[in-house]
OpenMM code with the backbone's topology and positions (N, CA, C; nanometers):
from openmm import Vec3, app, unit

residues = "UNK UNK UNK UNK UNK UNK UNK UNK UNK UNK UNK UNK UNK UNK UNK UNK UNK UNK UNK UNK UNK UNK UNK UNK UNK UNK UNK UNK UNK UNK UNK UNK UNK UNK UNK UNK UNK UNK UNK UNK UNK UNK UNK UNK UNK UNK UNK UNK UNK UNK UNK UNK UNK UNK UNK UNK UNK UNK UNK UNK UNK UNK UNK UNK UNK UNK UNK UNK UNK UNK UNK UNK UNK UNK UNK UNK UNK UNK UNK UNK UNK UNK UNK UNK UNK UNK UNK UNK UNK UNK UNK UNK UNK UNK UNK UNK UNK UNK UNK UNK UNK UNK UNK UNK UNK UNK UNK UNK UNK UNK UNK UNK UNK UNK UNK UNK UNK".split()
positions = [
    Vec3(2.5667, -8.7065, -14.6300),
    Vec3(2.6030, -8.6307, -14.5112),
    Vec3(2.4923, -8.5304, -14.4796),
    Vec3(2.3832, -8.6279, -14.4028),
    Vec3(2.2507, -8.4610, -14.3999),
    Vec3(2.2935, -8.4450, -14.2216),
    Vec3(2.2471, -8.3411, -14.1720),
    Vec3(2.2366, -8.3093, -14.0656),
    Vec3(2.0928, -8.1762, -14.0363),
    Vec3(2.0554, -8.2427, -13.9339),
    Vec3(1.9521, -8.1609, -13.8991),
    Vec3(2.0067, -8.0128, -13.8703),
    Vec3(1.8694, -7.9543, -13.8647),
    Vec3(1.9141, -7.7956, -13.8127),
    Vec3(1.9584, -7.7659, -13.7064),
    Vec3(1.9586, -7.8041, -13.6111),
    Vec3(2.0304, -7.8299, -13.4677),
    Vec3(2.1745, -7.8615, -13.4905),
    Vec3(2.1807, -8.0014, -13.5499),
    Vec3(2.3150, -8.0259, -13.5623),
    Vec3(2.4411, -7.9326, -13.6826),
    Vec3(2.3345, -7.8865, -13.7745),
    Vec3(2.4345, -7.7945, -13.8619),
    Vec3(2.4722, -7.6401, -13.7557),
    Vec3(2.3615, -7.6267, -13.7178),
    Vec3(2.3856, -7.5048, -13.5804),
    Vec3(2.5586, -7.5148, -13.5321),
    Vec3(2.5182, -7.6745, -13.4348),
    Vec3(2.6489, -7.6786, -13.3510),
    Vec3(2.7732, -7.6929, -13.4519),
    Vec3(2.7506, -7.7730, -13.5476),
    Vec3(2.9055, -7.7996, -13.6152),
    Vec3(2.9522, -7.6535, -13.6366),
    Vec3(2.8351, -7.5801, -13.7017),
    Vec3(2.8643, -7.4104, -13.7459),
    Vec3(2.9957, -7.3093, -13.6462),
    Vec3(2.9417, -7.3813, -13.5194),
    Vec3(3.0250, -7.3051, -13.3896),
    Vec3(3.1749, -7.3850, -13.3693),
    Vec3(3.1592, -7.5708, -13.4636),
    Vec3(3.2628, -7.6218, -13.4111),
    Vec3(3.4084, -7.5637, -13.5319),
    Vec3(3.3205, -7.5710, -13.6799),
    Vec3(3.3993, -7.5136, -13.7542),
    Vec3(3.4471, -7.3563, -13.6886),
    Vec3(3.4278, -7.2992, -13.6556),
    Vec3(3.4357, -7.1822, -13.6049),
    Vec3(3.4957, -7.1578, -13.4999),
    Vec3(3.5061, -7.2569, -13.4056),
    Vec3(3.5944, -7.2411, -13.2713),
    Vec3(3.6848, -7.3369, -13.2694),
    Vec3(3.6703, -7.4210, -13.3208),
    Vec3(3.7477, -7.5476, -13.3742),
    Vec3(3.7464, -7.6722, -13.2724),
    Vec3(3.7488, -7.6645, -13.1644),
    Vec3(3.7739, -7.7280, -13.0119),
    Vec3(3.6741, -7.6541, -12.9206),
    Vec3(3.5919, -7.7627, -12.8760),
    Vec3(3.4786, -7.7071, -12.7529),
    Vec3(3.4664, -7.7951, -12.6566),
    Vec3(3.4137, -7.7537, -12.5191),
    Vec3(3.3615, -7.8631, -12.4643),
    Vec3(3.2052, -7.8387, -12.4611),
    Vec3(3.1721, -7.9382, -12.4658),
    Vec3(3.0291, -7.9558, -12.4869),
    Vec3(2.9443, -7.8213, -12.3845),
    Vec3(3.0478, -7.7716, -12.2408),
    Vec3(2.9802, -7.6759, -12.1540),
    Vec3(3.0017, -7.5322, -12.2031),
    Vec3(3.1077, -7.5210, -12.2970),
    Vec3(3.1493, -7.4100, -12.3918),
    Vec3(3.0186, -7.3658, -12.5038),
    Vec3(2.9877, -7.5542, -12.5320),
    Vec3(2.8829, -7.4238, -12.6444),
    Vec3(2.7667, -7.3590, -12.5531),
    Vec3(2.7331, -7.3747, -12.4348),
    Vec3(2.6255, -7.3489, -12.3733),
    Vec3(2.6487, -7.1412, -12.3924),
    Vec3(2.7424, -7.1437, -12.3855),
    Vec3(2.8100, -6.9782, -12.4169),
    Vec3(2.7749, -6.9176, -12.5426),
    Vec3(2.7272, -7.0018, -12.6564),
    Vec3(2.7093, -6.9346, -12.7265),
    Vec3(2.5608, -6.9231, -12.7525),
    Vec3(2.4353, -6.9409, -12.6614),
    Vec3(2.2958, -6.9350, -12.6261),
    Vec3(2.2626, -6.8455, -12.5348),
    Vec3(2.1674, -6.7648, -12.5956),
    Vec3(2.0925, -6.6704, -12.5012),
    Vec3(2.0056, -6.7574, -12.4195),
    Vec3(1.9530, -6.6682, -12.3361),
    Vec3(1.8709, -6.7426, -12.2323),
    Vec3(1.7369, -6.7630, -12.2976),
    Vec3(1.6565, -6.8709, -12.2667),
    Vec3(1.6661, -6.9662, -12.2052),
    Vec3(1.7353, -7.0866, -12.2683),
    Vec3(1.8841, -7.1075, -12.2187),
    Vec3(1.9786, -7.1784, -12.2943),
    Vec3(1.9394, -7.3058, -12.2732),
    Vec3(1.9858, -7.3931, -12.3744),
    Vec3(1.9023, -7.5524, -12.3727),
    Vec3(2.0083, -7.5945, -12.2709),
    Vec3(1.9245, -7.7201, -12.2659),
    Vec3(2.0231, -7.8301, -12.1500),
    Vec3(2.1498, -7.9161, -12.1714),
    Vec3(2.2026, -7.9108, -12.0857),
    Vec3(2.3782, -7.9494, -12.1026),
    Vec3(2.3614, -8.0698, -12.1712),
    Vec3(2.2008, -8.1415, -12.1614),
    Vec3(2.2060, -8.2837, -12.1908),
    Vec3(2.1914, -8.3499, -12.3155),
    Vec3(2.1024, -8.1933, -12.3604),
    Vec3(2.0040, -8.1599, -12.4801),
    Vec3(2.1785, -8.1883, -12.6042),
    Vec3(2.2929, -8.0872, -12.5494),
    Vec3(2.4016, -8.0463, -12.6669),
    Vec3(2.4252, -8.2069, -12.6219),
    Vec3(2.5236, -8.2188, -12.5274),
    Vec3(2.5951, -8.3244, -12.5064),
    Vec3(2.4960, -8.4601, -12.6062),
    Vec3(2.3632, -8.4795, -12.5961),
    Vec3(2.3675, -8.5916, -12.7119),
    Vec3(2.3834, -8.5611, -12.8242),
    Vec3(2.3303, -8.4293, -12.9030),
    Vec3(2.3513, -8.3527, -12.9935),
    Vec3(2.5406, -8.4183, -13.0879),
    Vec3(2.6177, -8.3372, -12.9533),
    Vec3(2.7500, -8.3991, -13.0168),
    Vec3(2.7801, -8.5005, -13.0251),
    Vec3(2.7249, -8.6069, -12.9314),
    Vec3(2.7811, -8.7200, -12.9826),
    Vec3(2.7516, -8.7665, -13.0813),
    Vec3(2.5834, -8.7305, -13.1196),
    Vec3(2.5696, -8.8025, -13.2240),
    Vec3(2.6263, -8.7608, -13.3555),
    Vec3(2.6606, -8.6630, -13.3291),
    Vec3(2.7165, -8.5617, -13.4514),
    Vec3(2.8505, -8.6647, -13.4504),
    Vec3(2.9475, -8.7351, -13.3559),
    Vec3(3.0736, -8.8108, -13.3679),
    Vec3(3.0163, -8.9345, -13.3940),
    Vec3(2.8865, -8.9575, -13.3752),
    Vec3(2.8501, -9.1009, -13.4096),
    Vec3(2.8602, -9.1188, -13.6259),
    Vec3(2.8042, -9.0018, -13.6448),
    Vec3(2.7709, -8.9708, -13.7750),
    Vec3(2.9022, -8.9618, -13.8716),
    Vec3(3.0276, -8.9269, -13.7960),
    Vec3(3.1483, -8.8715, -13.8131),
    Vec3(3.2096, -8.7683, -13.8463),
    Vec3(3.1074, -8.6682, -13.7591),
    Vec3(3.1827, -8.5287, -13.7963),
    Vec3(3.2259, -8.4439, -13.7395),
    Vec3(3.2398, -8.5202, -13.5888),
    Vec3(3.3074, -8.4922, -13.4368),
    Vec3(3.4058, -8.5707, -13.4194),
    Vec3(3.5286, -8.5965, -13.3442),
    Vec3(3.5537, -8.6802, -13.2345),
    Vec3(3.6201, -8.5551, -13.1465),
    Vec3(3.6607, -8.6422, -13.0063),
    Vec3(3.7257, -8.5993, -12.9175),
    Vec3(3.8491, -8.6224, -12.8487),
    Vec3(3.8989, -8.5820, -12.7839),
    Vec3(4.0239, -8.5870, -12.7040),
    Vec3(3.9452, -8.6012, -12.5596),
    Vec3(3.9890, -8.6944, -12.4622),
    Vec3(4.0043, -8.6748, -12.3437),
    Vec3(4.0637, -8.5641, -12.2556),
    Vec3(4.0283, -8.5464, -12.1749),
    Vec3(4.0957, -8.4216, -12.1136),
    Vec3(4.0363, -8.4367, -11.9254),
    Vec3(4.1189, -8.5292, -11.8584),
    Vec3(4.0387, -8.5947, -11.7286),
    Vec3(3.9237, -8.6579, -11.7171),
    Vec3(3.7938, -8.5983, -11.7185),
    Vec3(3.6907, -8.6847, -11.6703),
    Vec3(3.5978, -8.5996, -11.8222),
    Vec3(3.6824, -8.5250, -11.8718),
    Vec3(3.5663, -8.4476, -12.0216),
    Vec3(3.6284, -8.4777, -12.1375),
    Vec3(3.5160, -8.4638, -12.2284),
    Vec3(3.5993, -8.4366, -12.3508),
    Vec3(3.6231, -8.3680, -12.4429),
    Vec3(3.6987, -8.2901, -12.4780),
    Vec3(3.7065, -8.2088, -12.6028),
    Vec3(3.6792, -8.2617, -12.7432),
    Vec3(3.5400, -8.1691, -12.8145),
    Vec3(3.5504, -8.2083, -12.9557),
    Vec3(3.6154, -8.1472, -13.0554),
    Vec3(3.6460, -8.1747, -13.1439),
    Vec3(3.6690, -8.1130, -13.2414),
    Vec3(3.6206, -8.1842, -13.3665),
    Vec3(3.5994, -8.1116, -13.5039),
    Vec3(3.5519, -8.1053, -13.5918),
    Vec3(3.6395, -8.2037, -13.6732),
    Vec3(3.6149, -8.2800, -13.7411),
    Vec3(3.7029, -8.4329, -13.8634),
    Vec3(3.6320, -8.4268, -13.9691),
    Vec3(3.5409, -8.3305, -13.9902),
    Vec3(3.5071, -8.2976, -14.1450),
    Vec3(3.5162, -8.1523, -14.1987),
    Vec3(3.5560, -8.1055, -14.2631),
    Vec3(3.5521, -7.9681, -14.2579),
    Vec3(3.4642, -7.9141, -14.3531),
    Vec3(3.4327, -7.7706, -14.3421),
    Vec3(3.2874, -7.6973, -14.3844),
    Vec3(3.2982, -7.7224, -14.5436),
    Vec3(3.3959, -7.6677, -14.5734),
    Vec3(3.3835, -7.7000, -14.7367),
    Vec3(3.3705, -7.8534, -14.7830),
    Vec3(3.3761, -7.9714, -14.7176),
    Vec3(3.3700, -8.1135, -14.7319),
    Vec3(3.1992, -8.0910, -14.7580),
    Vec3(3.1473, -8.0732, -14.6271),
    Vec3(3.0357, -8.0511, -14.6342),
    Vec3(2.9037, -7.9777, -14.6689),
    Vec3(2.9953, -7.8775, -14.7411),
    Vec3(2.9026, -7.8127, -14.8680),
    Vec3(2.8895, -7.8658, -15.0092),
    Vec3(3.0170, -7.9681, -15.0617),
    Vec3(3.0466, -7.9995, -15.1113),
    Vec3(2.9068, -8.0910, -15.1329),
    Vec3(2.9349, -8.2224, -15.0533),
    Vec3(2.8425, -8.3292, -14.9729),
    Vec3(2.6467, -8.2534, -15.0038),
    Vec3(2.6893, -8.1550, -14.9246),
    Vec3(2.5131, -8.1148, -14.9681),
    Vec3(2.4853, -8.0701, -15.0611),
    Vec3(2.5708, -7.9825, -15.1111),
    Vec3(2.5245, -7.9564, -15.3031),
    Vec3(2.4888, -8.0505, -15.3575),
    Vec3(2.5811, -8.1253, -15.3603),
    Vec3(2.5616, -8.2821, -15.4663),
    Vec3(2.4434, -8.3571, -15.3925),
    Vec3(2.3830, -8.3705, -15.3274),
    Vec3(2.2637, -8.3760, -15.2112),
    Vec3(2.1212, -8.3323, -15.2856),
    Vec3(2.1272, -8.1459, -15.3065),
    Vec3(2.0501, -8.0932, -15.3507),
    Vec3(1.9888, -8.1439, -15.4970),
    Vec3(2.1549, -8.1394, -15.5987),
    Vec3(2.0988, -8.1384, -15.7042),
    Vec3(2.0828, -8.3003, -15.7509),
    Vec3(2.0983, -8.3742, -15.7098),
    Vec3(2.0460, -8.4984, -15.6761),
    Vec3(1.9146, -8.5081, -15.6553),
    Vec3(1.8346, -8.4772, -15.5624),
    Vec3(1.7277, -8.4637, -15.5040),
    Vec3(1.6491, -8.3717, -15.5702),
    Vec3(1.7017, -8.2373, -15.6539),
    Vec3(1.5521, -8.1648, -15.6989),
    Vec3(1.6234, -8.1453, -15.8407),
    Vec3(1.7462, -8.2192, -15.8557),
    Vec3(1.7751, -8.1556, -16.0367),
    Vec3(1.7854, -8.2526, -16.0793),
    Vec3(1.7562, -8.3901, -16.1027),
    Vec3(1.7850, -8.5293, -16.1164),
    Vec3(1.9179, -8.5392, -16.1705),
    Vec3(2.0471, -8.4781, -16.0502),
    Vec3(2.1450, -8.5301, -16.0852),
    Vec3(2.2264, -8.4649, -16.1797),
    Vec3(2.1421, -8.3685, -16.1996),
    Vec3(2.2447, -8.2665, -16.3497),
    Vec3(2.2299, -8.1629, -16.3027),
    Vec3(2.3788, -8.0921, -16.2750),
    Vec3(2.4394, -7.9583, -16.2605),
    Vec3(2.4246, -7.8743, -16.3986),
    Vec3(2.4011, -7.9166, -16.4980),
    Vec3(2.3247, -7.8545, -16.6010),
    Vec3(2.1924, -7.8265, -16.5650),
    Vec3(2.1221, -7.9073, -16.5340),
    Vec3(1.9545, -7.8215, -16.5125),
    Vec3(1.9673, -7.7013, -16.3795),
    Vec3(2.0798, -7.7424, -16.2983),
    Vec3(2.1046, -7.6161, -16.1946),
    Vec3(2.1210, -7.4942, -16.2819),
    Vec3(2.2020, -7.4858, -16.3321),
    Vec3(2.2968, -7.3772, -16.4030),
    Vec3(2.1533, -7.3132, -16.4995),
    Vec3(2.0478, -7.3881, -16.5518),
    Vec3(1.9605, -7.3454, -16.6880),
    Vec3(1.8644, -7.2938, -16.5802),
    Vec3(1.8527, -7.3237, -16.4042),
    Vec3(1.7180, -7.2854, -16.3503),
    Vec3(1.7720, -7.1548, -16.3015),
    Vec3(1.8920, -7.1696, -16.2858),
    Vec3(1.9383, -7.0169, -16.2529),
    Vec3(1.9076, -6.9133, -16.3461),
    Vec3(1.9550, -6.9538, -16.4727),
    Vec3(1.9439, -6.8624, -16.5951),
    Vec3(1.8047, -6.8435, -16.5966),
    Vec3(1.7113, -6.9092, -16.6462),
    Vec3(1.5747, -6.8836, -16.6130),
    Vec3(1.5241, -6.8013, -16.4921),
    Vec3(1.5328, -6.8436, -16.3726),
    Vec3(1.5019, -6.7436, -16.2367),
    Vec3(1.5560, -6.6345, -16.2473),
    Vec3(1.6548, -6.6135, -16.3513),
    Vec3(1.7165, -6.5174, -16.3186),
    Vec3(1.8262, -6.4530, -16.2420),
    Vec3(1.8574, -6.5596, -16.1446),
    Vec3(1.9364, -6.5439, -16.0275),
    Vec3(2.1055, -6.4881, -16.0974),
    Vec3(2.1034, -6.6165, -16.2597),
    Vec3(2.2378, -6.5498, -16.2792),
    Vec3(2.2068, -6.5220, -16.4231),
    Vec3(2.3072, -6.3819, -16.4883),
    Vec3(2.2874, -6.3365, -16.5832),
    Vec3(2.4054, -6.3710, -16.6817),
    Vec3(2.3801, -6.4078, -16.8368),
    Vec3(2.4269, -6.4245, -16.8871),
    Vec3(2.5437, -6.3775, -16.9348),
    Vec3(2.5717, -6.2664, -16.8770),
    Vec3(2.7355, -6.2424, -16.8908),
    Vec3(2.7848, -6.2808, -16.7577),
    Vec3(2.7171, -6.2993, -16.6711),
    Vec3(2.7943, -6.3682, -16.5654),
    Vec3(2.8046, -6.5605, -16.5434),
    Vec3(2.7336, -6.5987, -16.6269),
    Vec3(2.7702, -6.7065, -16.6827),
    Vec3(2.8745, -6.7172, -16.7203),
    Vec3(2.8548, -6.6243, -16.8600),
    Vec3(2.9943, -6.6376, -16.9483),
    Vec3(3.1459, -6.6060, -16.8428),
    Vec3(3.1237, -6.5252, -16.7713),
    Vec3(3.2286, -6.4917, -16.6864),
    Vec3(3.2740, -6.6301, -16.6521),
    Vec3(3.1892, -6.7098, -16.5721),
    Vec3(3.2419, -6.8506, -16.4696),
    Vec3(3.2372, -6.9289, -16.5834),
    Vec3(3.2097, -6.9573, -16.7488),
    Vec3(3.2743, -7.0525, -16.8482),
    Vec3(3.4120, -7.0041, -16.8510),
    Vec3(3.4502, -6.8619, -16.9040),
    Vec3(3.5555, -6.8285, -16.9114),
    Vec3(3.6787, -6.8637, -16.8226),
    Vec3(3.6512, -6.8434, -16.6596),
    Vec3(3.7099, -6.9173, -16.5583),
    Vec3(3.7441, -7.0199, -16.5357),
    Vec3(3.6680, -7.1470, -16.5699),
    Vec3(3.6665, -7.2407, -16.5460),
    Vec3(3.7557, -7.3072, -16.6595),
    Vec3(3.7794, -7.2587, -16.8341),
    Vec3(3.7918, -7.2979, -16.9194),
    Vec3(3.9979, -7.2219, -16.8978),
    Vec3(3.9606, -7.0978, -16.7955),
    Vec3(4.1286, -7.1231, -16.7772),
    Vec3(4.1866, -7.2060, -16.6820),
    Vec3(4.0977, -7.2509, -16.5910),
    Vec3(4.1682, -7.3365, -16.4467),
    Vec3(4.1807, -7.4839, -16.5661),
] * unit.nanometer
topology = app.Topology()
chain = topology.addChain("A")
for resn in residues:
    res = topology.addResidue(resn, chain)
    for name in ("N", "CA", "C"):
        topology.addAtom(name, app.Element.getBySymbol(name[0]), res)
């Protein structure tokens, strides 16, 4: 499930508003706002991919969101450490400890957690 930066943009607004029409997101762009034509393929392809569809609504359509944000963090973690940890959430967890990012009693904290869930 990758999506470009454009397209994680719009889903960002769809998780978030839940239901848009494609002339709605133009509202959430400062000027010089892109073209109605620019989003409108944007979303579809985003429903081509499956992480849009729509409802009819006369001659438009309303999207809404059929994957939700945590699906898709999910989806790209396992993405990441695939791609730069060969696949082991252990070498994540040891590059943290190393970088530093997380400290060893806060390790121990999320073993402890995890070892009560």
């Amino acid at each position: 499930m990758k999506l470009t930066p454009k397209e994680e943009e719009i889903m960002n607004l769809f998780w978030k508003e839940n239901e848009l029409y494609v002339k709605e997101l133009l509202n959430f762009y400062d000027d010089p706002k892109p073209h109605f034509n620019t989003l409108s393929t944007i979303v579809r392809g985003l429903e081509e991919k499956g992480f849009l569809s729509h409802k009819a609504n006369g001659n438009s359509y309303k999207y809404f969101p059929i994957i939700d944000k945590e699906e898709f963090k999910k989806g790209t973690l396992k993405d990441v450490v695939k791609k730069y940890f060969n696949c082991s959430f252990l070498n994540v967890v040891s590059t943290l400890v190393k970088e530093e990012d997380i400290s060893i009693e806060d390790l121990k904290k999320l073993i402890d957690e995890v070892e009560k869930q």
